[in-house]
N, C-alpha and C positions, 0 to 999 in steps of 0.2 A: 413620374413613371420611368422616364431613360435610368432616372440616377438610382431606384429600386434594382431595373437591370441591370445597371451598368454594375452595379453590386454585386447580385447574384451570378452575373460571370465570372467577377473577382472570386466567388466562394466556390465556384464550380472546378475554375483554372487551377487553383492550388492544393498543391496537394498533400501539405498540411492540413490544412480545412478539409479532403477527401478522405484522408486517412482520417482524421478525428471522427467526424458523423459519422462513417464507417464504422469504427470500435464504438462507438456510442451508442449505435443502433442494434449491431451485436449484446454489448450489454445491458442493455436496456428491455431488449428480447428476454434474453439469457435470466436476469430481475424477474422478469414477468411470470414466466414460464417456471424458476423454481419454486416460485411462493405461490401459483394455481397448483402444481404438484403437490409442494407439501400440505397444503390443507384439504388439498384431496387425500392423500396419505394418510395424513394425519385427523382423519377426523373422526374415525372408529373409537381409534384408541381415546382419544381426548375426552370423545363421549360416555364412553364407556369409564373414563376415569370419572369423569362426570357426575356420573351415573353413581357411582360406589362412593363417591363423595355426601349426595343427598342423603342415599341407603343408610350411611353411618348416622348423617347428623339425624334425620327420623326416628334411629333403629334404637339410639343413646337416650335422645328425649322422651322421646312412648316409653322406655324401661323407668328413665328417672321420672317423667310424672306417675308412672304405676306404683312405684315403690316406695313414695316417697308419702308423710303422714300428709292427711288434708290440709293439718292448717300451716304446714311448709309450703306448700307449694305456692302461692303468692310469689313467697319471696324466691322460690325457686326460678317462676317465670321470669322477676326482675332480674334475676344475673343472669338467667341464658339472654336476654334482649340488652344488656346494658353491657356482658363482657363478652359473649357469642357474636351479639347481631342475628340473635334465632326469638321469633316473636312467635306467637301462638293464639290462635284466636278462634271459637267456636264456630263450626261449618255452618250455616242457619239455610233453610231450602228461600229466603229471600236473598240468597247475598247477587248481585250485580256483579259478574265472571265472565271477564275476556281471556281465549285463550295467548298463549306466550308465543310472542312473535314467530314468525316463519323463518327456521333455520336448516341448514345441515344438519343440524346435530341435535336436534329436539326428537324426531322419529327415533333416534338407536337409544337417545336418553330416557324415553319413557319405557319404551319396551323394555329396556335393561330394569328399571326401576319399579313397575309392573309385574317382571317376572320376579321380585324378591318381596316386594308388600303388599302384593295382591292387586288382582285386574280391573277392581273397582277404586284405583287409587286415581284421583284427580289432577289436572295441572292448570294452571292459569299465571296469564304475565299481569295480570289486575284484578282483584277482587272489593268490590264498593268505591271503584276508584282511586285505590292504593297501588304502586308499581311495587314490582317486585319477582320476585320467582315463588311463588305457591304451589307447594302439593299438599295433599290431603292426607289422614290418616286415623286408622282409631284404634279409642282405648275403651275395651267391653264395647256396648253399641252407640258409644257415642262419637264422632266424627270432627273433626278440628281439623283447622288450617296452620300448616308452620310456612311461616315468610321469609325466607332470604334476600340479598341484597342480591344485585344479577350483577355486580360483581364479582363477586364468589362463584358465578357458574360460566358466565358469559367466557372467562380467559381472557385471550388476545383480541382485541376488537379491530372490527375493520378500521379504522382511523388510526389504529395503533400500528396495524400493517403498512397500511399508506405511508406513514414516518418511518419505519424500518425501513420500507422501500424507496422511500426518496433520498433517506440517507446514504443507503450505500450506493444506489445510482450518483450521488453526486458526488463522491470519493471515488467514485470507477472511472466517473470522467475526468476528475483530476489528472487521473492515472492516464485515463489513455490523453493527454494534453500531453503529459510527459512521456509516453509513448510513442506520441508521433514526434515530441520534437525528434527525441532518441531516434526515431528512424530517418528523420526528413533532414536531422543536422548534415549530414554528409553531401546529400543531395543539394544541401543549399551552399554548401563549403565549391563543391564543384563546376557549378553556375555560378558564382560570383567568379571564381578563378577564370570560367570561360568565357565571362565577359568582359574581366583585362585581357585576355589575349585578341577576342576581337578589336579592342580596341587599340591594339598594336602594341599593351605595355605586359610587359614579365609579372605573372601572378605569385605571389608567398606557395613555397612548396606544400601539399597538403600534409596533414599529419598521417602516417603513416601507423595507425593502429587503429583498436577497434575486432569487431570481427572478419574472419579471414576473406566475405567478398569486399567489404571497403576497404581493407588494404591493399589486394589486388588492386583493386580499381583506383585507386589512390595512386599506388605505384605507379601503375601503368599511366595513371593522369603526370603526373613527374615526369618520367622516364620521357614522353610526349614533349612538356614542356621545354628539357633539356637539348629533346633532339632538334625542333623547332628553333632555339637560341643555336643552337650548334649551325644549322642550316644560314639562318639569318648572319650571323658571322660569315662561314664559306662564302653566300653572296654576296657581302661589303667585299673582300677579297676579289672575288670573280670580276665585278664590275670594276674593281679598279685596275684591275689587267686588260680588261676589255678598252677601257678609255686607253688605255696606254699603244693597248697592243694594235688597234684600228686605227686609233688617229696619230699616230707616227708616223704609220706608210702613208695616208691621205697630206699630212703635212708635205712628206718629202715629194709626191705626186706633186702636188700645188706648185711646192718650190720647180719641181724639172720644168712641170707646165709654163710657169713664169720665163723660164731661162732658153725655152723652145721655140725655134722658127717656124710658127705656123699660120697658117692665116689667118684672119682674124674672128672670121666664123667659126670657126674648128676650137678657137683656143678658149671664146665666148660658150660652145656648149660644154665644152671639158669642164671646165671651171664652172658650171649649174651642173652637171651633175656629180662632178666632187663636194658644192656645197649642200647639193640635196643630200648624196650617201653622210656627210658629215652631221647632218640633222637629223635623218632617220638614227644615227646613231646616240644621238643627243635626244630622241625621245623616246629607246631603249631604258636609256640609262635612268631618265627621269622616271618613268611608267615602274621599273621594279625599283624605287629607291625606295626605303623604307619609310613606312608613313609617321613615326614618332621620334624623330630625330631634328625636327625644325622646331626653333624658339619662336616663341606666341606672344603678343602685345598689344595694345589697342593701337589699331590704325587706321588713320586716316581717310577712309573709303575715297571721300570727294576729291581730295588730292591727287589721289593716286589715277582717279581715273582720268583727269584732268590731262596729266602728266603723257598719259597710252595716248589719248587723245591727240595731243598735242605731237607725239612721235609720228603718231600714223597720218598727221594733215602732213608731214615732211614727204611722206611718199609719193612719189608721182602718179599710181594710177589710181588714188585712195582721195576720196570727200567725205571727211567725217562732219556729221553734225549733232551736236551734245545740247543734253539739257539736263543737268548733273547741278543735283540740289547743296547746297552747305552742310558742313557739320556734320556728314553721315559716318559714322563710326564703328568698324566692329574687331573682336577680337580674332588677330590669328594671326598669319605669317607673312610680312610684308613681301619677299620674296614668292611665294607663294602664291598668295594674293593678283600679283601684278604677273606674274607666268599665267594665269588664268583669263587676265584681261587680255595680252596680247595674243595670247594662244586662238581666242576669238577670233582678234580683231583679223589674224592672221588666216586663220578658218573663212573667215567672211571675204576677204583680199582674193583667195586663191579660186576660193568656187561658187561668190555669190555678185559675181562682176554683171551690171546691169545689162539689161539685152541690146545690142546693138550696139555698143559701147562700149570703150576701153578702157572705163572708170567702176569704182566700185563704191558706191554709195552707203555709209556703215552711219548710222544712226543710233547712239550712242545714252544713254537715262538713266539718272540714279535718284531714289528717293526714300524716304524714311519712312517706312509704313508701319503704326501701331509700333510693333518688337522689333521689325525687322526689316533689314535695306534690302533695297528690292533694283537687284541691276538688269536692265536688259540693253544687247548688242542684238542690231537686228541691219539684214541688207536689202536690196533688191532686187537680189539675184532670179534665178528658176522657181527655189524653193526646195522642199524634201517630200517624195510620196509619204502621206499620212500613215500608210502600214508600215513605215521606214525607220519611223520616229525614233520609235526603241532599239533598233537597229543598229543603229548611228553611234548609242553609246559602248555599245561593245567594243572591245580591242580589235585592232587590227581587220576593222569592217570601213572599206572605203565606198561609196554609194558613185560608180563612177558614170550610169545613165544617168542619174537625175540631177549630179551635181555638176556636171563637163568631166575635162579633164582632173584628173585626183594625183597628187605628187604625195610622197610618204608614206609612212605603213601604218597609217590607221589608228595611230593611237592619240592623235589631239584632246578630242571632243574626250575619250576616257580621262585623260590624265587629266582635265579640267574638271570632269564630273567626279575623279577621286578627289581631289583637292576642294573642293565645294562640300562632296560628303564631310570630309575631315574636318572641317570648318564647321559643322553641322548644319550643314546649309540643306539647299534641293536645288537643281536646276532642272528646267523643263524645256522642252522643243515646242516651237508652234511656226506653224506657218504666216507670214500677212496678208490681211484681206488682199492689196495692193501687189502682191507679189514680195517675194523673199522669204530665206529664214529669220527668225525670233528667238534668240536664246533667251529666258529670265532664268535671275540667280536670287537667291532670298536666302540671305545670313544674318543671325541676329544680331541687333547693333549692343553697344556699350557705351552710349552716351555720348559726351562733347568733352573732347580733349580739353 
């Protein structure tokens, strides 16, 4: 039952498939209703032609049997029954007569037929258990039945309609198959393009023809795209004035700082917060770099985390403790990758320092689950209000009640959670029962180097 559903929301969502049922239904109505019309229309006249059909073959046979010598007429009846299909046979008051099925067009055909060879003219669709179309008629006072096939009167049959109508119903849907693509191709031209650009890469320019709203919109999809590369260009530019034009004066600050007679508290804070403004500005630049410009490879997952690991036991107020499985591998950007880890580790250093203690206890796991490696950096700290969670990852939101003091502008945890997306990863916040935050990252692996 899911995967019936899971269907029928695929048929609902598209709008290929919305457009087609649509026109199908339309024509398929449209089908219906012209061929109820026409045999409503049409069923006078048909009868009536009907009607003058029987009259004729009656009106020719009663002249040619009247006219014709006695001992001709035998052979007379054989050629009207063998090149006609007009058989003749004495009315008898025992014959066994059912009348001729219930139609439209049996009421205007008698009446019509009636009004020309008289009121007492008979009809039957059976006579002694022979099918056929029977009327009656006479020659002087005697009474005879002539037999047609109900071929000859019946026309078009329903069965006959049914295949006309199925026919062209399934040549109309052909048509609208290729009506909707013809509508939906464009539609699908500009969602695929819009889904290179979300993914950071330059889309094939659309074709520029068609009718006049897809080329507007074509255009204007272009014109978009160019302006967007235009923009992304100015930015590589801007950011590289900015690194230059910021960390110049902080360089030459640093340098005076260094050369300056001050005490040594004074020279101690100066130099934190030129190294802080120096990183806030370092994770400016990283936060708008653009996301499709770093080379991809399989790497090493357990290495590398091994490696942060092992930088962050160097620090003095830092206890890390790992349990970081073999061989976990996935594909993406070793730089990248490893700004991710420390960017935690560094996250966890600054505001998840144990209570009462000058240490920062960082607990450290990686392992291969099913598809996918599964890392979590988790401390001892305070922890994060549960309504905070989502909070957290936005840019430039620092949580400075629930985490202590908060150095930087807010953009860590974002730039990790872009680089995680990018990766096609997920990362999630949780708190521990024990106290702290919980970061887990899940990226899919690529095997064993």
């Amino acid at each position: 039952m899911p995967l019936i559903g899971n269907r029928l929301n695929w048929l609902r969502s598209g709008l290929f498939w919305r457009t087609f049922f649509l026109l199908a239904f339309l024509i398929a109505v449209s089908i219906m209703a012209w061929v109820a019309s026409f045999r409503i229309v049409e069923r006078t006249p048909r009868a009536q032609q009907m009607a003058a059909q029987v009259i004729s073959i009656v009106t020719i046979t009663r002249a040619a049997l009247t006219h014709s010598a006695p001992d001709l007429r035998r052979e007379l009846l054989f050629d009207l029954a063998s090149n006609e299909g007009i058989r003749i046979y004495p009315l008898e008051e025992t014959d066994v007569v059912k009348p001729p099925p219930d139609s439209g067009l049996m009421p205007v055909l008698e009446e019509s037929v009636k009004a020309r060879l008289g009121k007492d003219t008979k009809f039957a669709g059976r006579v002694n258990d022979v099918a056929g179309f029977w009327v009656s008629f006479k020659i002087d006072e005697d009474e005879y039945w002539l037999r047609l096939d109900r071929e000859r009167i019946e026309g078009v049959s329903s069965v006959q309609w049914l295949g006309l109508g199925t026919t062209t119903l399934v040549l109309s849907l052909f048509g609208a198959v290729f009506i909707s693509r013809l509508i939906n191709q464009p539609l699908a031209r500009i969602t695929t393009a819009t889904r290179y650009i979300a993914k950071g890469q330059k889309p094939l320019p659309l074709p520029e023809r068609g009718p006049a709203e897809i080329r507007e919109a074509n255009r204007s999809f272009n014109q978009m795209v160019a302006d967007l590369d235009r923009v992304e260009s100015d930015r590589a530019v801007i950011l590289a004035g900015i690194s230059h034009d910021l960390r110049t004066p902080l360089a030459r600050m640093q340098l005076e700082l260094e050369m300056a007679k001050l005490p040594d508290d004074a020279r101690q804070g100066m130099q934190s917060d030129l190294a802080q403004m120096d990183e806030i500005i370092g994770q400016f630049l990283e936060y708008a770099k653009p996301s499709d410009k770093s080379p991809v490879a399989s790497v090493d997952l357990s290495a590398l985390l091994r490696d942060c690991a092992h930088e962050a036991e160097r620090l003095p107020d830092v206890k890390v403790t790992s349990s970081i499985a073999d061989d976990v591998n996935v594909f993406g950007n070793v730089t990248d990758l490893r700004r991710v880890v420390n960017n935690l580790i560094e996250n966890a250093r600054r505001y998840g320092k144990t209570p009462e203690s000058d240490l920062t206890c960082i607990d450290i796991a990686c392992k291969a689950q099913a598809s996918m490696a599964v890392i979590e950096i988790a401390d001892r700290g305070p922890g994060v209000p549960e309504e905070e969670m989502e909070r957290l990852l936005r840019p430039f939101t620092r949580l400075d009640t629930a985490r202590g003091q908060a150095n930087g502008a807010g953009l860590g945890l974002a730039i990790v959670d872009r680089i995680v997306r990018r990766h096609h990863g997920l990362m999630k916040l949780s708190n521990n029962p024990t106290g702290g935050l919980r970061i887990r990252i899940t990226i899919p692996v690529t095997g064993i180097l």
